[in-house]
GUMI-356545 format. One record per atom (N, C-alpha, C, O): residue number from 1; atom name; x, y, z. Coordinates in steps of 0.2 Angstrom, whole numbers, always signed. Layout:
<pts>
+------+-------+-------+-------+-------+
: rovo : torgu :    px :    py :    pz :
+------+-------+-------+-------+-------+
:  NUM :    CA :     X :     Y :     Z :
...
+------+-------+-------+-------+-------+
</pts>
This chain:
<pts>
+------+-------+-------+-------+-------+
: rovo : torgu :    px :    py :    pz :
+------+-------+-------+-------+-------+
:    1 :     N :    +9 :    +3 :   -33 :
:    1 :    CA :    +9 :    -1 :   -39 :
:    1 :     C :    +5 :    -7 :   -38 :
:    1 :     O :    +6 :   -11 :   -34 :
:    2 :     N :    +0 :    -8 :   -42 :
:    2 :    CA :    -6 :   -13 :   -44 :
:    2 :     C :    -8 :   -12 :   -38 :
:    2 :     O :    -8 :   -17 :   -35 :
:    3 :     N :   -12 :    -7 :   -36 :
:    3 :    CA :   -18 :    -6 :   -32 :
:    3 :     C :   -23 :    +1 :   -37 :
:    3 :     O :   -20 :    +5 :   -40 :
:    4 :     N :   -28 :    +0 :   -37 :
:    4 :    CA :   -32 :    +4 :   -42 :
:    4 :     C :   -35 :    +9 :   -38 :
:    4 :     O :   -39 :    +9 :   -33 :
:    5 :     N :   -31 :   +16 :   -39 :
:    5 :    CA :   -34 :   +21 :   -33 :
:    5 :     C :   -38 :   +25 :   -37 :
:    5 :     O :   -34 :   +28 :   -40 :
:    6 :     N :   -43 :   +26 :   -38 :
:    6 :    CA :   -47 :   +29 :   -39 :
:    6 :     C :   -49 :   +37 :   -38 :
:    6 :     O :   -51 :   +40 :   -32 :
:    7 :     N :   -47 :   +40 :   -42 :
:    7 :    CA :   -46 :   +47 :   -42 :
:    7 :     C :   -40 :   +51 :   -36 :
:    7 :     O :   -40 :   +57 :   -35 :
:    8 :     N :   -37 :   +46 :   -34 :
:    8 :    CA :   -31 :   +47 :   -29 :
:    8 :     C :   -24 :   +47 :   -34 :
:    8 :     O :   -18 :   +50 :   -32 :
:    9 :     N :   -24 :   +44 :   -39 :
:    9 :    CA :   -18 :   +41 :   -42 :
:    9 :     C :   -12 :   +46 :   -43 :
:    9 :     O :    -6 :   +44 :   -45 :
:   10 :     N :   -13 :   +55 :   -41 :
:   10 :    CA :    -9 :   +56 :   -41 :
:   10 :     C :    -3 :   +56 :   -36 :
:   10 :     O :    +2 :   +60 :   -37 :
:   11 :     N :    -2 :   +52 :   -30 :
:   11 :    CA :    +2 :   +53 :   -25 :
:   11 :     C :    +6 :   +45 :   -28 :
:   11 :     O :   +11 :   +43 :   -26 :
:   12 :     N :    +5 :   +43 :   -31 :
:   12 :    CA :   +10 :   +36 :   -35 :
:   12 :     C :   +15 :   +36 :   -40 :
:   12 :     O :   +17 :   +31 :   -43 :
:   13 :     N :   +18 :   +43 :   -41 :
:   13 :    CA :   +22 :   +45 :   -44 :
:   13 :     C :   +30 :   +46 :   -41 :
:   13 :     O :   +31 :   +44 :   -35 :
:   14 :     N :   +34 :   +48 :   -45 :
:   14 :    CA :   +41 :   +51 :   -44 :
:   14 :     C :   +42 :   +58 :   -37 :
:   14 :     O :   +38 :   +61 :   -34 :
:   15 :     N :   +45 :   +57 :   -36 :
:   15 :    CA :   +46 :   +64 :   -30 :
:   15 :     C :   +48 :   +70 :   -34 :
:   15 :     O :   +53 :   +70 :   -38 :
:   16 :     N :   +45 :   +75 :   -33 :
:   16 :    CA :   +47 :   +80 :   -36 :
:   16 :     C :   +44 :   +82 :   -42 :
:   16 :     O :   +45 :   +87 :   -46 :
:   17 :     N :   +42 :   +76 :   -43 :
:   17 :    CA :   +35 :   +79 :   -50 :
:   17 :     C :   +27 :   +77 :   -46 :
:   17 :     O :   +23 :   +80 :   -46 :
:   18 :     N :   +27 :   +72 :   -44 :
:   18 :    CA :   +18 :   +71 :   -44 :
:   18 :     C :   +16 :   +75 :   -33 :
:   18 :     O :   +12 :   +79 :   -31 :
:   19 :     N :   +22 :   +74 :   -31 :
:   19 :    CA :   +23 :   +74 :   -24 :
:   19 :     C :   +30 :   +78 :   -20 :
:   19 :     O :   +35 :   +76 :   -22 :
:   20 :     N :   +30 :   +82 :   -15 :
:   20 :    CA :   +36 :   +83 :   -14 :
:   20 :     C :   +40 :   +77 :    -8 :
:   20 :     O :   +38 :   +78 :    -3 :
:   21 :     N :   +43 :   +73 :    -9 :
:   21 :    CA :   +45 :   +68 :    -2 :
:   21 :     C :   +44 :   +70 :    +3 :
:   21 :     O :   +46 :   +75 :    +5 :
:   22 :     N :   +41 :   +65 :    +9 :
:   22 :    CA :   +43 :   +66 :   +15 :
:   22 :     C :   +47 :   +70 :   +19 :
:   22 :     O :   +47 :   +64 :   +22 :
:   23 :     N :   +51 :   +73 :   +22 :
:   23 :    CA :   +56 :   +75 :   +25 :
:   23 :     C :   +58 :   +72 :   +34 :
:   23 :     O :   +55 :   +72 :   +39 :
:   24 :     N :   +62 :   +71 :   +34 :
:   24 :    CA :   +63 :   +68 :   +41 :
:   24 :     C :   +60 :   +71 :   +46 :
:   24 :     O :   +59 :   +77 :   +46 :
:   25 :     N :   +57 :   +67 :   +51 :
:   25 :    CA :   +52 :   +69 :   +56 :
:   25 :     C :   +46 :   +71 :   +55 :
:   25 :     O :   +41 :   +72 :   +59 :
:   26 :     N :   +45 :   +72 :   +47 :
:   26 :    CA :   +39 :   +73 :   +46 :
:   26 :     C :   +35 :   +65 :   +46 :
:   26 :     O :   +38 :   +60 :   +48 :
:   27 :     N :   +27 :   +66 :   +44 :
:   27 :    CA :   +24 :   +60 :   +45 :
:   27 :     C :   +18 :   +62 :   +37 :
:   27 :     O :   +20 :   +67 :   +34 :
:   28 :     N :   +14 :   +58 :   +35 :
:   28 :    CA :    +8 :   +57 :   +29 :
:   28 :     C :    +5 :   +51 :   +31 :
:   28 :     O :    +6 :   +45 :   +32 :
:   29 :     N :    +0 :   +55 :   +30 :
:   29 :    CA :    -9 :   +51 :   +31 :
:   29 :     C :    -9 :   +50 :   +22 :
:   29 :     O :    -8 :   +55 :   +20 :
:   30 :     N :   -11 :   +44 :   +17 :
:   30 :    CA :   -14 :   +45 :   +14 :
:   30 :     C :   -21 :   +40 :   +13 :
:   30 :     O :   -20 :   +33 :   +13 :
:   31 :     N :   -27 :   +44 :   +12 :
:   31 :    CA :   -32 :   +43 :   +13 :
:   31 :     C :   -34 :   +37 :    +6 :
:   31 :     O :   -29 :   +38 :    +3 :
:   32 :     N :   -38 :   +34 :    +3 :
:   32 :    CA :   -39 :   +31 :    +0 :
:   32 :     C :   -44 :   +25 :    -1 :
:   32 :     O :   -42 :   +20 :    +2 :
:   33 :     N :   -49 :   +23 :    -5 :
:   33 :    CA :   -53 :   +18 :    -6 :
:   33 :     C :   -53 :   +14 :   -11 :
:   33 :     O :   -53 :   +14 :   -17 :
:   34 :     N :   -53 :    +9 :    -6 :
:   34 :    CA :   -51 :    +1 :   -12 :
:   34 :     C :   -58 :    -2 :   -12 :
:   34 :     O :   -61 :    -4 :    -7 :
:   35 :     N :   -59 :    -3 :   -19 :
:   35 :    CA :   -65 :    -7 :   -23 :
:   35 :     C :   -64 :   -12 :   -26 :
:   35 :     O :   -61 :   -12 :   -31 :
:   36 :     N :   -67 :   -18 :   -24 :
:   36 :    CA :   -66 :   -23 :   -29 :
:   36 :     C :   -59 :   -27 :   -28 :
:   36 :     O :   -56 :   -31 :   -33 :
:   37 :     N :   -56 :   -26 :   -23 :
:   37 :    CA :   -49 :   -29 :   -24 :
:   37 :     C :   -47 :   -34 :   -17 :
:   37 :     O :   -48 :   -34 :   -11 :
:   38 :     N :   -45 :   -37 :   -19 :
:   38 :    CA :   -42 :   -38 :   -10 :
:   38 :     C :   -36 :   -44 :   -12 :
:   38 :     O :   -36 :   -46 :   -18 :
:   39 :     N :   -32 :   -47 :    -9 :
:   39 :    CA :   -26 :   -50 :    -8 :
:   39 :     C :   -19 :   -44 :    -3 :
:   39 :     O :   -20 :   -40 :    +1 :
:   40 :     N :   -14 :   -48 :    -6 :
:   40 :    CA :    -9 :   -45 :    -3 :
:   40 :     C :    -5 :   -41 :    -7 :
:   40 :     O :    -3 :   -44 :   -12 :
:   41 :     N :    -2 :   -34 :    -6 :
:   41 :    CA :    +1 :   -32 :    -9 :
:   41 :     C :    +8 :   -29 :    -5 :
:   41 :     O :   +10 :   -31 :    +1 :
:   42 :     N :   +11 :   -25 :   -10 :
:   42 :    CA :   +20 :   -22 :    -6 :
:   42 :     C :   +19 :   -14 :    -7 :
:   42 :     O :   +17 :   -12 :   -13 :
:   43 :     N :   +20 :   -10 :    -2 :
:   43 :    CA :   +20 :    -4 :    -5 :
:   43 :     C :   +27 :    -2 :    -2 :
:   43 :     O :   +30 :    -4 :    +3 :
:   44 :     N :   +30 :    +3 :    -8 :
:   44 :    CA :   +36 :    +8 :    -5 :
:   44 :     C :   +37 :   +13 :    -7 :
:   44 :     O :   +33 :   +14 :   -11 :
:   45 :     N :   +41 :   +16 :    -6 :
:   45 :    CA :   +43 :   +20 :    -8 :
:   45 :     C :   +50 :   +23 :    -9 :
:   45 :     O :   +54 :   +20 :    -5 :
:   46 :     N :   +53 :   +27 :   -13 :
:   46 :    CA :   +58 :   +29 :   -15 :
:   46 :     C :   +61 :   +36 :   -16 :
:   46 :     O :   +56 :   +41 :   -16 :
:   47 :     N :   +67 :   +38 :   -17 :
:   47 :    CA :   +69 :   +46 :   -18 :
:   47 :     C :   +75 :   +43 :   -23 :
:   47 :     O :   +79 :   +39 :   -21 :
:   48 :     N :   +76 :   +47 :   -30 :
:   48 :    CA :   +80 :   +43 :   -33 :
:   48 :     C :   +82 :   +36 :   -32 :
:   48 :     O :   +78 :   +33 :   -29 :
:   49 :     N :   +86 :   +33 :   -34 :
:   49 :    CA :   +89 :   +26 :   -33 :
:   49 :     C :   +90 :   +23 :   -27 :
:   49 :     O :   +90 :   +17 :   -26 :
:   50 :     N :   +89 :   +28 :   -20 :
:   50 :    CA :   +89 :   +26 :   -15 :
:   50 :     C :   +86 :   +17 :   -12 :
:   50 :     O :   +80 :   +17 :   -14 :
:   51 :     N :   +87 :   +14 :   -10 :
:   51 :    CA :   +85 :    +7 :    -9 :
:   51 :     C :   +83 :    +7 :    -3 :
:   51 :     O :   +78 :    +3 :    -3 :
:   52 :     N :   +85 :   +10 :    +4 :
:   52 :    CA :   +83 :   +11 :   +10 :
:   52 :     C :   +79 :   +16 :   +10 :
:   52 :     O :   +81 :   +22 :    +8 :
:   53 :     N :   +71 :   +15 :   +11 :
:   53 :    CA :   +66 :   +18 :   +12 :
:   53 :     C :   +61 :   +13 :   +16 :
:   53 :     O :   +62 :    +7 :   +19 :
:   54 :     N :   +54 :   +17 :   +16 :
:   54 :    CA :   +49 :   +14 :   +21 :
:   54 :     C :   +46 :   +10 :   +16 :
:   54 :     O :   +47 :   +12 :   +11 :
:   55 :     N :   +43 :    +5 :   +17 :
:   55 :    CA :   +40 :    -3 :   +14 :
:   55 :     C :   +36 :    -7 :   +21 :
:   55 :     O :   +37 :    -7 :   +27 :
:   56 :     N :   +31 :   -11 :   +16 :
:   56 :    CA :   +28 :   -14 :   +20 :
:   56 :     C :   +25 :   -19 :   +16 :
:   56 :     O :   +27 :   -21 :   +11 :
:   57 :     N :   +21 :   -20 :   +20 :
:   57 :    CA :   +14 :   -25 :   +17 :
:   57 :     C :    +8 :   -23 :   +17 :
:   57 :     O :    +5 :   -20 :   +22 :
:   58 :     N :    +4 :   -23 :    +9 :
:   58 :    CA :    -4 :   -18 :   +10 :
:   58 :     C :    -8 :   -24 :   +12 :
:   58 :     O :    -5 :   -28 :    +8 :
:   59 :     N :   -13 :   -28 :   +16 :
:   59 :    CA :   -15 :   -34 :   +17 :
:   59 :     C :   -22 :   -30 :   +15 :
:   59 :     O :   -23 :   -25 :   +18 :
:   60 :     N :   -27 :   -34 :   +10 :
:   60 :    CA :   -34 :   -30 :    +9 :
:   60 :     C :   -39 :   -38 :   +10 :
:   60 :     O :   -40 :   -43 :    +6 :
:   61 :     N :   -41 :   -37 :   +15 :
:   61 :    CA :   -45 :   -42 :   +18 :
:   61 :     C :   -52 :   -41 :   +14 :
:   61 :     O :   -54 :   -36 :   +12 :
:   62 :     N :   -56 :   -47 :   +15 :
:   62 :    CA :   -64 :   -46 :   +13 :
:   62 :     C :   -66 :   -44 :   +15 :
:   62 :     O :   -64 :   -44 :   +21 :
:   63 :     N :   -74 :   -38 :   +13 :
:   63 :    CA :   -77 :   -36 :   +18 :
:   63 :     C :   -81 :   -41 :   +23 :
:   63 :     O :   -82 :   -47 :   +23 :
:   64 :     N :   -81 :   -36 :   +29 :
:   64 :    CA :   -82 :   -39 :   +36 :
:   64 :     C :   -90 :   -42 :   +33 :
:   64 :     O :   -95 :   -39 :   +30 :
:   65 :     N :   -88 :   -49 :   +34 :
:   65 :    CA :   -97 :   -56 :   +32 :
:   65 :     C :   -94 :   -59 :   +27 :
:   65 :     O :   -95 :   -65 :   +26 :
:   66 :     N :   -92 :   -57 :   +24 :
:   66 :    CA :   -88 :   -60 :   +15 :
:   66 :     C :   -85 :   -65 :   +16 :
:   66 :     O :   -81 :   -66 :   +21 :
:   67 :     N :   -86 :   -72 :   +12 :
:   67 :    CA :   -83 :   -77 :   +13 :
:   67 :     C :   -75 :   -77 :    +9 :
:   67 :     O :   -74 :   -74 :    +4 :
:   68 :     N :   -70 :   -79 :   +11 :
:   68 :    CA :   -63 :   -81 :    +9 :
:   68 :     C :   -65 :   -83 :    +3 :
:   68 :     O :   -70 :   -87 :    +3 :
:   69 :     N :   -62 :   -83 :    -4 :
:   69 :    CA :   -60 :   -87 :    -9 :
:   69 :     C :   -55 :   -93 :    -6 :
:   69 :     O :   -51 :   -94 :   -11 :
:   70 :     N :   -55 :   -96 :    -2 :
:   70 :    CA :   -50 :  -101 :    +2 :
:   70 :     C :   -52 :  -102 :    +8 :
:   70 :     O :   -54 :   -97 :   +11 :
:   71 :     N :   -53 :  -108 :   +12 :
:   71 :    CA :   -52 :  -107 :   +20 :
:   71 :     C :   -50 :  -103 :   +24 :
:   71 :     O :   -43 :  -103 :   +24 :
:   72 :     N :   -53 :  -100 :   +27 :
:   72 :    CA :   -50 :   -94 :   +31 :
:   72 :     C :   -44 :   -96 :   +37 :
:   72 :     O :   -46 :   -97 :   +42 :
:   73 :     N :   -39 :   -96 :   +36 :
:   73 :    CA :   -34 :   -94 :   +40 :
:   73 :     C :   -34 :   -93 :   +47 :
:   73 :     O :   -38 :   -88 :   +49 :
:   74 :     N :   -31 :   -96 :   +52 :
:   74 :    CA :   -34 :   -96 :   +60 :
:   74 :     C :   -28 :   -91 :   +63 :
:   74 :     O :   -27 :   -91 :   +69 :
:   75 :     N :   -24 :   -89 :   +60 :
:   75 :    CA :   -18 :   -83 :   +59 :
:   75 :     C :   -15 :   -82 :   +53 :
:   75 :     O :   -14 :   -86 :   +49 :
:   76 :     N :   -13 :   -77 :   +54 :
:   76 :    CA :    -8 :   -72 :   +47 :
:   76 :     C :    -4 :   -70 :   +51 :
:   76 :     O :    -6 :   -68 :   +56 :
:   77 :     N :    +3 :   -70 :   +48 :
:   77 :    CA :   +10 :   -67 :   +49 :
:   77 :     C :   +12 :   -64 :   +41 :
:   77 :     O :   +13 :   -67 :   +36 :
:   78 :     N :   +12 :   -58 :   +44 :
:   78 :    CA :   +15 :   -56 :   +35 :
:   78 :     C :   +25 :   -55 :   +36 :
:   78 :     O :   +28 :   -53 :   +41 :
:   79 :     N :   +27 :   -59 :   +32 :
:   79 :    CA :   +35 :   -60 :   +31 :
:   79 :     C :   +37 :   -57 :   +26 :
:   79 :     O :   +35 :   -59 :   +20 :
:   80 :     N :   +42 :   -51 :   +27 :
:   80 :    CA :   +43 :   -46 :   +20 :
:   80 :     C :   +54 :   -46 :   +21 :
:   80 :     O :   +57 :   -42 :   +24 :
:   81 :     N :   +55 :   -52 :   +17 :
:   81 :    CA :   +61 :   -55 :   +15 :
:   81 :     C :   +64 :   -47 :    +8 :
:   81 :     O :   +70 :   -48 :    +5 :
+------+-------+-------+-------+-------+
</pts>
């Protein structure tokens, strides 16, 4: 959600219509290219209503020589509450 995937978008959907889920011990690569975008996002995922699933932090940095929109930070700690 609110990343612009560019001819990828079908893996952002429901389980069992766009993708079939994960299954335990299994693993997924998904490959994908971001344009034009950077800050911080949340990615997760879900199986029906369930709450306990995998979640993260998506961090999309400037390209490498790109100046910050802000003073560059002398460390990052992502904190996912």
């Amino acid at each position: 959600h609110g990343v612009r995937q560019l001819t990828t978008g079908w893996f952002d959907g429901p389980a069992y219509i766009t993708q079939c889920p994960m299954q335990k011990g299994q693993t997924f690569v998904y490959n994908f290219t971001i344009t034009g975008q950077r800050g911080t996002l949340f990615y997760h995922a879900h199986d029906s209503w369930l709450r306990s699933s995998v979640y993260g932090p998506l961090i999309i940095l400037p390209q490498h020589n790109a100046s910050y929109p802000f003073p560059k930070p002398h460390k990052e700690v992502p904190i996912i509450i």
